[in-house]
C-alpha positions as CSV (number, residue, x, y, z in Angstrom):
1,X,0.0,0.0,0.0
2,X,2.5,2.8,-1.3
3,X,1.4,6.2,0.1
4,X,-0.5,5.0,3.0
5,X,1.0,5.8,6.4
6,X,-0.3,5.3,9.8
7,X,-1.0,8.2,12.4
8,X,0.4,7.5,15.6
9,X,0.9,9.4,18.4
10,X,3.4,9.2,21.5
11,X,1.7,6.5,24.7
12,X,0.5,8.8,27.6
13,X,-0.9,6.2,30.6
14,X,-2.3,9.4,32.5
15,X,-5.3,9.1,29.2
16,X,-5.8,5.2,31.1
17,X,-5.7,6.7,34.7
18,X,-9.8,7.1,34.6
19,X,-10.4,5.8,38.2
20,X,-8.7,6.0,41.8
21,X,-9.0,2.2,41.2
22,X,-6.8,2.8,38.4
23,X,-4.8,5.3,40.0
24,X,-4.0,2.7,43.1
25,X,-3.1,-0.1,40.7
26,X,-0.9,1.9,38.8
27,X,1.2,3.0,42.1
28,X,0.8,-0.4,43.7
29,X,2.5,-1.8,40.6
30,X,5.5,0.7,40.7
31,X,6.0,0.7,44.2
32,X,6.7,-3.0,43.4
33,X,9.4,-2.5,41.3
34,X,11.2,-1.5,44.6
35,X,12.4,1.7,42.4
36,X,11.9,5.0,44.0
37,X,12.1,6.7,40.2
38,X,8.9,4.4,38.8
39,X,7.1,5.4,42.0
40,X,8.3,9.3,41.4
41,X,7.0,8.8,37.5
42,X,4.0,6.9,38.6
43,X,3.1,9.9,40.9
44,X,3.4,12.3,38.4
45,X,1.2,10.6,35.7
46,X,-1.7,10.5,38.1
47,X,-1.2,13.6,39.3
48,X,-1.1,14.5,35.5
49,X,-4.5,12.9,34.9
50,X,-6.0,14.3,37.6
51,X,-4.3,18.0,36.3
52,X,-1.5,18.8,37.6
53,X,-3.0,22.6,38.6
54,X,-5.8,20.8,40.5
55,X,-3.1,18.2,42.7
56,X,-1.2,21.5,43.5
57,X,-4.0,22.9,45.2
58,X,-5.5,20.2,47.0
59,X,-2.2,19.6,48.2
60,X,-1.6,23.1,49.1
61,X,2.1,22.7,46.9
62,X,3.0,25.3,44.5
63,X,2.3,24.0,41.0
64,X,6.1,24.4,39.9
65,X,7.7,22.8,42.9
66,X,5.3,20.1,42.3
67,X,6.8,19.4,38.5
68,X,10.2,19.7,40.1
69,X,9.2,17.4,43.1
70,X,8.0,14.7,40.6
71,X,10.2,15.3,37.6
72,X,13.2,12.6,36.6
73,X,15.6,14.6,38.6
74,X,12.9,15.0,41.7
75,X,13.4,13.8,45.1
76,X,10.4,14.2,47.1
77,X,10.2,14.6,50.3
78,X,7.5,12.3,52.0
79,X,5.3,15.0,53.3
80,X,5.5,16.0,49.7
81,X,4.7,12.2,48.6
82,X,1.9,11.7,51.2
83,X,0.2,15.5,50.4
84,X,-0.5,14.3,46.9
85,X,-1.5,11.1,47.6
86,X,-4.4,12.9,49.6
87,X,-5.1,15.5,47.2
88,X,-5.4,12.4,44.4
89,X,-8.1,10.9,47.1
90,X,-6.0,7.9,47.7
91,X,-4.2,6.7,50.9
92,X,-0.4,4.8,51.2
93,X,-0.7,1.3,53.4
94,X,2.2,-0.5,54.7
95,X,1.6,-4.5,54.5
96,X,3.9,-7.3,55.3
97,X,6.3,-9.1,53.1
98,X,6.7,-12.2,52.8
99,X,8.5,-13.6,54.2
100,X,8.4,-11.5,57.9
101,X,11.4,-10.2,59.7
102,X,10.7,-10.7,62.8
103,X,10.9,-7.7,65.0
């Protein structure tokens, strides 16, 4: 088929992020990976689908140091990390692992 070409356009998971039962899966899965830059990316691409503007209010954080906080080169604090899990209406949980240490 000469002269036909396909329109495609760059992957953005934030247009798959519909739900907070999305949003939790997604974060679940990256907090798996046991790499705090998938979590830090994984943040950001909720908070994108939920606007970014919107987060940054709800989570009383200036706009800007929220794209810094959760941009490739960001390091979060966790008050940062916990204040936009909140404003995305979602809460963190600590579970244990299996195998237990025990304590």
């Amino acid at each position: 088929m000469a002269g036909s070409e396909t329109s495609t356009r760059p992957f953005d998971v934030a247009t798959y992020l519909r739900t907070p039962e999305d949003a939790a899966a997604y974060l679940s899965a990256a907090l798996e990976e046991n790499d705090p830059a998938a979590f830090r990316r994984a943040l950001g691409d909720v908070a994108r689908a939920r606007s970014m503007a919107s987060v940054a209010e709800a989570s009383g954080l200036g706009r800007e140091s929220l794209y810094k906080a959760l941009s490739q080169t960001g390091n979060p604090s966790l008050d940062t990390v916990q204040r936009v899990v909140s404003a995305l209406g979602l809460t963190l949980a600590v579970l244990p692992a299996a195998p237990a240490i025990d304590l």
